[in-house]
N, C-alpha and C positions, 0 to 999 in steps of 0.2 A: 535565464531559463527559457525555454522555447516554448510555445504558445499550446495550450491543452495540458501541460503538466505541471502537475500537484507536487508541492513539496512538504510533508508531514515531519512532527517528530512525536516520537508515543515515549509514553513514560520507561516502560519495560527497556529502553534504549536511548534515551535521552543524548547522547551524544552525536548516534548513529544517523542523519538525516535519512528518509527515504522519500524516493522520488518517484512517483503514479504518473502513468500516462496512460488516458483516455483509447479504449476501443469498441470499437460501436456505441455500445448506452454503457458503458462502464466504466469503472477505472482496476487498475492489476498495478502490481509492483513491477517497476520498469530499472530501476538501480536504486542502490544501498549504497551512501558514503559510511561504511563501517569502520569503526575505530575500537583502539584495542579496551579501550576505558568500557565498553560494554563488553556483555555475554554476545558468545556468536547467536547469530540468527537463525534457527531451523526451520523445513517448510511450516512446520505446525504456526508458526508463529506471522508467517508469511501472511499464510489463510488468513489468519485474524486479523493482519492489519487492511488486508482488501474489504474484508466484511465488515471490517469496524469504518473505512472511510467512506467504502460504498452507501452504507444504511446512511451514514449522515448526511453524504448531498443527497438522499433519497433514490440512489441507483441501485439498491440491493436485491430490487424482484431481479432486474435485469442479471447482474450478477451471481444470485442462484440458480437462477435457469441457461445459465449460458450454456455451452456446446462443451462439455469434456473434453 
């Protein structure tokens, strides 16, 4: 895995790995290894997992204030 990227698994998708990469003070969903043994993944759930890894390494002001 390349240098700056996060590799998570959440429960909602346990099988699905997802893979964060770092921009500016942040981290965003950068790929999904999805598999069929989960539910697809919609944005809504996207969101959550940016704002649920953000607040944890402590990146979530950055993250809420970003740039639409």
């Amino acid at each position: 895995m390349r240098r700056y990227n996060i590799r998570a698994i959440f429960d909602q998708f346990p099988n699905s790995p997802v893979i964060f990469r770092k921009i500016r003070d942040y981290y965003f969903v950068y790929t999904i290894h999805w598999t069929a043994a989960d539910a697809p993944i919609g944005i809504k759930e996207l969101e959550e997992m940016e704002q649920l890894l953000n607040r944890e390494l402590g990146t979530e002001l950055q993250y809420l204030y970003r740039k639409k």
